[in-house]
C-alpha positions in Angstrom: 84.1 -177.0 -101.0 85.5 -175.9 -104.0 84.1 -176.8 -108.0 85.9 -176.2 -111.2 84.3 -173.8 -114.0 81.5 -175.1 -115.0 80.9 -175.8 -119.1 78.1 -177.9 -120.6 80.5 -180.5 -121.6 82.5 -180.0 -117.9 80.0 -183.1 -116.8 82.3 -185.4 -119.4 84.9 -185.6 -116.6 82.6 -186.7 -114.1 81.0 -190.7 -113.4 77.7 -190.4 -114.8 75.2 -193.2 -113.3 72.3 -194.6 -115.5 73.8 -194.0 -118.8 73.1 -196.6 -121.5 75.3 -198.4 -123.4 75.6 -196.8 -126.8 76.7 -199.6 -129.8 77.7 -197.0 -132.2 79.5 -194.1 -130.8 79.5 -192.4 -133.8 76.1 -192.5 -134.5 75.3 -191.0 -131.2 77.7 -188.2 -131.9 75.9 -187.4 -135.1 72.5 -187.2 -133.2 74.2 -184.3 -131.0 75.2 -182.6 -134.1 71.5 -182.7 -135.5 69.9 -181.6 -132.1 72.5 -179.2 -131.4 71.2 -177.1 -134.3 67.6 -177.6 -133.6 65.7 -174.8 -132.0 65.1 -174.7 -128.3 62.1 -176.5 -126.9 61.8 -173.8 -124.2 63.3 -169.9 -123.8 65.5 -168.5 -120.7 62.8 -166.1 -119.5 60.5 -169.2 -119.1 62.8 -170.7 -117.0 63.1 -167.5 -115.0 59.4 -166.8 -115.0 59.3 -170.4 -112.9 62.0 -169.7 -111.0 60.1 -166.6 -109.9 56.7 -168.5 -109.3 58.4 -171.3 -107.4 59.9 -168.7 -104.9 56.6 -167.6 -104.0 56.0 -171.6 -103.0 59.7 -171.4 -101.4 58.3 -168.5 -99.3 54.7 -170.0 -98.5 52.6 -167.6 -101.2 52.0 -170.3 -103.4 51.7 -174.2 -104.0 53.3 -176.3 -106.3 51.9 -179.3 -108.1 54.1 -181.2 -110.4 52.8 -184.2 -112.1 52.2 -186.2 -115.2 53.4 -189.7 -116.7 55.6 -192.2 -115.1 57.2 -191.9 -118.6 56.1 -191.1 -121.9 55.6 -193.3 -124.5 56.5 -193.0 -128.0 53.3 -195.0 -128.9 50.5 -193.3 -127.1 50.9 -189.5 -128.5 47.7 -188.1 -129.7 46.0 -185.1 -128.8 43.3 -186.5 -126.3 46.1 -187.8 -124.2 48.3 -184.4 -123.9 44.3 -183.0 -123.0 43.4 -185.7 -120.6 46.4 -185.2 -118.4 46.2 -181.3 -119.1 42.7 -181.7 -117.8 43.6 -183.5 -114.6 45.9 -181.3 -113.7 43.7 -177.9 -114.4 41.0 -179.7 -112.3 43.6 -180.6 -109.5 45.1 -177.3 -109.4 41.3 -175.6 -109.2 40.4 -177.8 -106.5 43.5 -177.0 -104.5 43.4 -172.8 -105.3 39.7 -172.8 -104.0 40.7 -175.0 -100.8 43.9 -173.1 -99.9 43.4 -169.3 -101.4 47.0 -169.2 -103.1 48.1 -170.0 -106.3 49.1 -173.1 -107.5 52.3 -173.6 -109.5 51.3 -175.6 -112.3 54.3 -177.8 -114.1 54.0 -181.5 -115.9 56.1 -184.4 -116.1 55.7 -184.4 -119.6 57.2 -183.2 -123.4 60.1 -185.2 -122.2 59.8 -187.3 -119.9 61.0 -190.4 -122.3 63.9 -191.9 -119.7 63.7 -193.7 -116.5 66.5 -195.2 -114.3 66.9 -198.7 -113.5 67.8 -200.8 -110.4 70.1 -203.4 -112.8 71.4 -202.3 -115.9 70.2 -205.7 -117.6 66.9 -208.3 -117.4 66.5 -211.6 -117.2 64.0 -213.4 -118.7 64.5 -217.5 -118.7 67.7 -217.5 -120.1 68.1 -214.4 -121.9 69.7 -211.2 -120.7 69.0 -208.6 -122.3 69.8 -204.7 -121.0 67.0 -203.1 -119.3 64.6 -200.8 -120.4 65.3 -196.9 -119.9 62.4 -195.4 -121.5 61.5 -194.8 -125.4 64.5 -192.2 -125.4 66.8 -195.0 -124.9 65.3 -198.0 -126.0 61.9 -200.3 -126.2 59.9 -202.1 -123.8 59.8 -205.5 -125.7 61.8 -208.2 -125.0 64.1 -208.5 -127.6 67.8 -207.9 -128.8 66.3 -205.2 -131.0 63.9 -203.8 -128.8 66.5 -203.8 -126.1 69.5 -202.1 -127.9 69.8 -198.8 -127.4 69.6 -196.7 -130.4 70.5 -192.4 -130.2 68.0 -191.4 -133.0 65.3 -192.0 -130.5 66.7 -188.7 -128.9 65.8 -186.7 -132.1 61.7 -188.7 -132.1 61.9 -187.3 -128.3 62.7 -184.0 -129.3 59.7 -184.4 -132.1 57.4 -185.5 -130.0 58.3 -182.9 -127.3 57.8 -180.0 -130.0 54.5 -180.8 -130.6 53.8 -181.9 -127.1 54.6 -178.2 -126.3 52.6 -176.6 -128.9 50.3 -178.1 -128.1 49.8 -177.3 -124.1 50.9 -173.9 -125.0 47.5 -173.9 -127.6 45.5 -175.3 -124.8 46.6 -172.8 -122.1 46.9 -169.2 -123.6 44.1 -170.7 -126.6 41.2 -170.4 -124.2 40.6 -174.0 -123.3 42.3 -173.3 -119.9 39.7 -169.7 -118.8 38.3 -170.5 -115.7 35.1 -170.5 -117.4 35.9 -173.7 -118.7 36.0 -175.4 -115.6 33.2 -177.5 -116.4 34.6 -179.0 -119.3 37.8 -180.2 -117.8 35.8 -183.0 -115.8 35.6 -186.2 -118.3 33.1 -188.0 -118.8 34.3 -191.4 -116.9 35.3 -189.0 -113.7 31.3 -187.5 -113.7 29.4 -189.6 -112.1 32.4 -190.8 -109.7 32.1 -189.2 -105.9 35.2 -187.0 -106.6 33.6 -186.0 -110.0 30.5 -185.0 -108.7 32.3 -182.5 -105.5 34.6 -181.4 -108.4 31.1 -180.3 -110.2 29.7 -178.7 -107.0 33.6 -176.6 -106.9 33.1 -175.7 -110.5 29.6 -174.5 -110.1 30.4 -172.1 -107.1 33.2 -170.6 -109.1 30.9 -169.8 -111.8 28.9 -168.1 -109.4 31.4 -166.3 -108.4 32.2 -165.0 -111.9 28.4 -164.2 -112.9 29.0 -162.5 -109.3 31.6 -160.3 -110.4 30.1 -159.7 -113.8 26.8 -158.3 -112.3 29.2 -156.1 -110.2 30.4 -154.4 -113.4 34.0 -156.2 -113.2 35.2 -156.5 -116.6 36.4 -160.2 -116.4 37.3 -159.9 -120.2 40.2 -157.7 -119.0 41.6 -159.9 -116.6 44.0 -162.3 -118.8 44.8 -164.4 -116.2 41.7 -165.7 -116.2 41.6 -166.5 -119.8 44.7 -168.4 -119.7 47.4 -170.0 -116.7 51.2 -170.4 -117.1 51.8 -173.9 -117.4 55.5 -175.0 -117.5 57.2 -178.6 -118.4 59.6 -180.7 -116.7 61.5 -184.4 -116.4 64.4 -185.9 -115.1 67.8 -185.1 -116.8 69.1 -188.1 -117.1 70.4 -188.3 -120.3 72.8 -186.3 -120.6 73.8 -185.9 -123.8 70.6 -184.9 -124.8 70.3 -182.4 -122.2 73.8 -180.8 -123.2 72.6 -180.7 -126.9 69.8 -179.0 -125.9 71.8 -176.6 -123.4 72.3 -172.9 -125.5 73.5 -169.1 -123.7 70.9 -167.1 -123.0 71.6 -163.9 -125.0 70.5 -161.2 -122.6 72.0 -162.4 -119.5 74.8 -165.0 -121.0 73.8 -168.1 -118.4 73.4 -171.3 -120.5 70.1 -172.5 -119.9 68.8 -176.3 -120.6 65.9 -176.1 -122.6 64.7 -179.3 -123.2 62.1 -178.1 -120.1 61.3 -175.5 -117.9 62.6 -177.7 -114.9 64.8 -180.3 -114.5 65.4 -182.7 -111.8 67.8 -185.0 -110.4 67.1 -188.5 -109.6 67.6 -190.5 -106.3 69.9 -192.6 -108.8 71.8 -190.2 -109.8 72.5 -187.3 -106.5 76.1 -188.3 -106.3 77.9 -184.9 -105.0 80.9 -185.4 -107.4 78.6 -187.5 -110.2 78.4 -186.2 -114.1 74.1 -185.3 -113.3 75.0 -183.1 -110.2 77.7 -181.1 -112.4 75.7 -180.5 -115.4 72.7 -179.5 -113.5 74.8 -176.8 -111.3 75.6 -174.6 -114.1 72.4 -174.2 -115.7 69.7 -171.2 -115.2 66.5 -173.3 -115.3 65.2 -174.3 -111.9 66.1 -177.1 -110.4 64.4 -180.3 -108.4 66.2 -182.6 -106.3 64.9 -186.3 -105.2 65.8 -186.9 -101.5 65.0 -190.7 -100.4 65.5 -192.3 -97.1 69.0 -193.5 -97.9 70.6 -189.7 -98.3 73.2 -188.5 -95.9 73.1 -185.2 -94.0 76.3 -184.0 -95.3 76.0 -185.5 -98.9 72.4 -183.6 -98.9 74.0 -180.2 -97.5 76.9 -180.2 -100.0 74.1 -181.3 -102.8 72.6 -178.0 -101.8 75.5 -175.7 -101.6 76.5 -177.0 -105.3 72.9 -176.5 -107.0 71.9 -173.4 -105.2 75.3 -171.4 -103.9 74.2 -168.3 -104.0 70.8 -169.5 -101.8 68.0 -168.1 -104.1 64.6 -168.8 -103.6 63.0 -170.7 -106.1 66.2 -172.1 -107.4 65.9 -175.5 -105.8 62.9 -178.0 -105.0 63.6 -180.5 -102.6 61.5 -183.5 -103.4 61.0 -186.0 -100.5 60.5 -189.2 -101.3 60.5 -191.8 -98.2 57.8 -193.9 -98.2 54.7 -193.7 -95.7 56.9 -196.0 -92.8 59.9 -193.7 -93.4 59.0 -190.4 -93.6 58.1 -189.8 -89.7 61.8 -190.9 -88.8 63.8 -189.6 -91.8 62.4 -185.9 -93.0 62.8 -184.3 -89.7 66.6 -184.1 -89.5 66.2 -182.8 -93.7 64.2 -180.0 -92.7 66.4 -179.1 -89.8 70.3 -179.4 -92.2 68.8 -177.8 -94.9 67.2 -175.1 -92.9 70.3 -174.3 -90.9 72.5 -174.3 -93.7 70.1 -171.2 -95.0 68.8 -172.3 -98.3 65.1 -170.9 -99.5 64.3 -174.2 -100.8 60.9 -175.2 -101.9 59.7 -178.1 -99.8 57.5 -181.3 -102.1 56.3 -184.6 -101.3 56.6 -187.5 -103.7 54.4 -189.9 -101.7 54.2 -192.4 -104.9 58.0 -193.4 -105.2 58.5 -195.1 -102.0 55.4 -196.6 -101.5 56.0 -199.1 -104.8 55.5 -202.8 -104.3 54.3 -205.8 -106.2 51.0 -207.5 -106.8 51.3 -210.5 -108.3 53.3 -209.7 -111.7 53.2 -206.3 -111.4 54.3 -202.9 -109.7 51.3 -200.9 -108.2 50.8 -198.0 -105.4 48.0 -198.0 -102.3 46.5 -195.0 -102.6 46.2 -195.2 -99.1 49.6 -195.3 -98.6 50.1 -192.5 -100.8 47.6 -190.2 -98.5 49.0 -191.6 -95.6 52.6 -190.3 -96.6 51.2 -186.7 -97.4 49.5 -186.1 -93.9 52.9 -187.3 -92.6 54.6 -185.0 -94.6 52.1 -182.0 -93.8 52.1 -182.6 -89.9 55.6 -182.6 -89.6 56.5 -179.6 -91.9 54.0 -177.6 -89.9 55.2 -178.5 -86.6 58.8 -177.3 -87.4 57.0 -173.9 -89.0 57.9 -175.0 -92.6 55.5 -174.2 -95.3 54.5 -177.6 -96.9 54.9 -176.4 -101.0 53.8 -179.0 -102.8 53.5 -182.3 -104.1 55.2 -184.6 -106.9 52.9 -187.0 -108.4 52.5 -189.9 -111.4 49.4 -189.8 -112.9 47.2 -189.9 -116.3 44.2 -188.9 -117.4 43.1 -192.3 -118.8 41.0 -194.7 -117.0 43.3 -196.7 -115.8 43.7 -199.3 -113.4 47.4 -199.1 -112.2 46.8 -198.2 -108.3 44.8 -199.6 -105.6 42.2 -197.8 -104.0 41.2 -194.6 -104.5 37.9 -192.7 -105.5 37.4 -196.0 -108.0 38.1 -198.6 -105.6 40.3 -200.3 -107.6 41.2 -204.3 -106.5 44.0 -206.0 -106.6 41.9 -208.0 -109.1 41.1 -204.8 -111.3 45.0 -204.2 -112.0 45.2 -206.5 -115.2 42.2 -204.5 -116.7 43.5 -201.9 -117.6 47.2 -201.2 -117.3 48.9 -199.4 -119.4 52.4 -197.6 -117.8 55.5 -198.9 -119.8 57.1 -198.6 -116.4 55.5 -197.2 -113.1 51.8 -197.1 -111.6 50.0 -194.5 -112.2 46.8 -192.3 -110.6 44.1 -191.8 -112.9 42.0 -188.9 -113.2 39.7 -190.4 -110.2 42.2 -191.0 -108.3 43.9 -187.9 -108.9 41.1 -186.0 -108.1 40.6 -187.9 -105.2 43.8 -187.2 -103.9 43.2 -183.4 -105.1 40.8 -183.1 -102.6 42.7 -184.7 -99.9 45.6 -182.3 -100.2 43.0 -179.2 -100.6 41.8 -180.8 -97.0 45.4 -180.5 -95.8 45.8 -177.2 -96.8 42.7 -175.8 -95.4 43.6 -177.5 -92.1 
């Protein structure tokens, strides 16, 4: 297989799925200009510092758990909400470090996760059509021509939004609010007095113990930063592309051009075609990479996907993310693991149990979180029985008390769903839910 050099524009020869419609060329042109001059939302040596973390997962050191929002909105940004899903996930990952004994990779769909694909390009509603909603990088969620139209200075209220969104986390982790001798504070105060809140409580407390242990002992705790603070690292799906080029710049110590809208980037099921614009762009960038493999991929398409993204086979380069569904997973992941395997690349293995267990309820989208468990022990079984280390999991979540999917730690009905739903697109855990599930994994692991 051969490629042409890669540039960050090299992706403008190539189809590129999912892309909106842009009215005014040359207003969208001018938004490059401006963001093209901005400063970069994240540095190389970030991106290499993940890389370096996520080969530890690749290798079966450490675990990776990657989650956040469905999709960001432009209208619920406030501080308590970056937190809240801060706090979910630093409860998560405590739960599933005490359960498994290795570290856990911490990295969020979030400060930029603004854009989602779309099965139809346009809506209908009665007997308007309107195009479809991409996200608050692209367009709104209402209903309307205006709403609907897609307009390029959202890119520069994404790139905002993600600036703060970054300061942020990065106050939050390295500020103190993320030492381990917080952990009693990250459990909020709807999640307390829920099952999963109170065995969260009973992890917390022995950890404590643990440190008054080591205290008494004459271990100067104060010198160990790492408990103080965690690395924490962004991600979404590149699926924009001309935001992502803007945001593209040369690393000055080792000259590889680096994306750095995130930390991570990933390509979607929508958009893995082997000669497509998002497969191109993403190949010649330093930052580590994700890839979404659902049930439709083809053995060869996959294999080639891999030898494009990760050539030179390094560990921690590429995260396969599988995402089949709980009835497909036990026929369709198998023969994965065994191409990708033989054709030698050190890939870091991660469930997505929530995309392909989607469905409708009534007038809406929701997830069983039964079906979601049910994928992950699939996913777990089979990985061990081929001696594959299980790395980690991909999941949608908040830390709002939402009722978005069923089940769960808060039992929530098909009846409940109306209560409290909030996505602007796809179901989301909340923090019960996510703890719940927290659990459930640290239950695999230990097993």
């Amino acid at each position: 297989m051969t490629t042409t050099p890669w540039t960050p524009t090299s992706w403008r020869s190539h189809d590129a799925a999912q892309q909106p419609t842009w009215p005014d060329a040359l207003a969208l042109d001018d938004v490059e200009r401006q963001l093209r001059k901005f400063p970069p939302l994240v540095f190389a040596g970030e991106a290499r510092s993940l890389t370096s973390a996520l080969s530890d997962v690749a290798s079966g050191k450490a675990f990776l758990l990657q989650a956040g929002d469905c999709a960001e909105s432009f209208h619920d940004f406030n501080a308590d909400s970056i937190r809240d899903k801060l706090k979910v996930i630093l409860q998560m990952a405590v739960a599933l470090t005490y359960a498994s004994g290795v570290p856990v990779v911490k990295v969020g769909r979030i400060a930029g996760q603004f854009a989602k694909p779309r099965s139809s390009s346009t809506e209908t509603q009665g007997e308007l059509t309107l195009p479809s909603f991409r996200g608050h990088l692209v367009n709104g969620e209402g209903f309307t021509k205006q709403d609907r139209e897609p307009d390029p200075t959202r890119l520069l209220t994404a790139y905002q939004q993600s600036v703060a969104t970054l300061n942020l986390l990065r106050a939050f982790t390295k500020g103190g609010f993320a030492a381990l001798h917080q952990v009693h504070s990250w459990n909020m105060s709807f999640v307390k007095d829920s099952p999963e809140g109170e065995r969260y409580e009973q992890v917390a407390g022995e950890i404590e113990r643990a440190l008054r242990f080591m205290t008494a002992c004459g271990i100067d705790l104060a010198a160990e930063g790492n408990l103080d603070e965690v690395d924490f690292y962004t991600s979404h799906e590149a699926l924009v592309l001309p935001y992502e080029e803007a945001l593209t710049r040369q690393d000055s110590l080792s000259q590889q051009w680096v994306d750095t809208s995130a930390h991570m980037l990933w390509i979607g099921d929508r958009t893995r075609q082997v000669d497509g614009a998002h497969v191109e762009f993403l190949r010649g960038v330093l930052n580590p990479i994700g890839l979404k493999v659902g049930p439709g991929i083809d053995l060869g398409e996959l294999k080639a996907l891999c030898e494009l993204l990760d050539p030179e086979r390094t560990p921690g380069r590429l995260t396969l993310i599988c995402r089949f569904g709980r009835d497909k997973i036990e026929d369709r992941l198998p023969p994965v693991l065994d191409a990708v395997t033989a054709a030698g690349h050190p890939v870091v293995w991660a469930s997505d149990p929530m995309h392909g267990n989607t469905f409708s309820a009534g007038n809406v989208k929701t997830r069983s979180f039964d079906d979601i468990v049910a994928e992950l022990q699939t996913f777990f079984q089979i990985c061990r029985a081929k001696a594959i280390w299980p790395g980690g999991v991909h999941l949608e979540l908040t830390g709002e008390n939402v009722t978005e999917c069923l089940g769960g730690g808060d039992e929530v009905k098909e009846l409940d769903l109306s209560t409290r739903y909030r996505s602007i697109c796809d179901p989301r855990l909340n923090a019960s839910q996510a703890l719940d599930l927290a659990f459930s994994i640290a239950d695999l692991l230990r097993n």
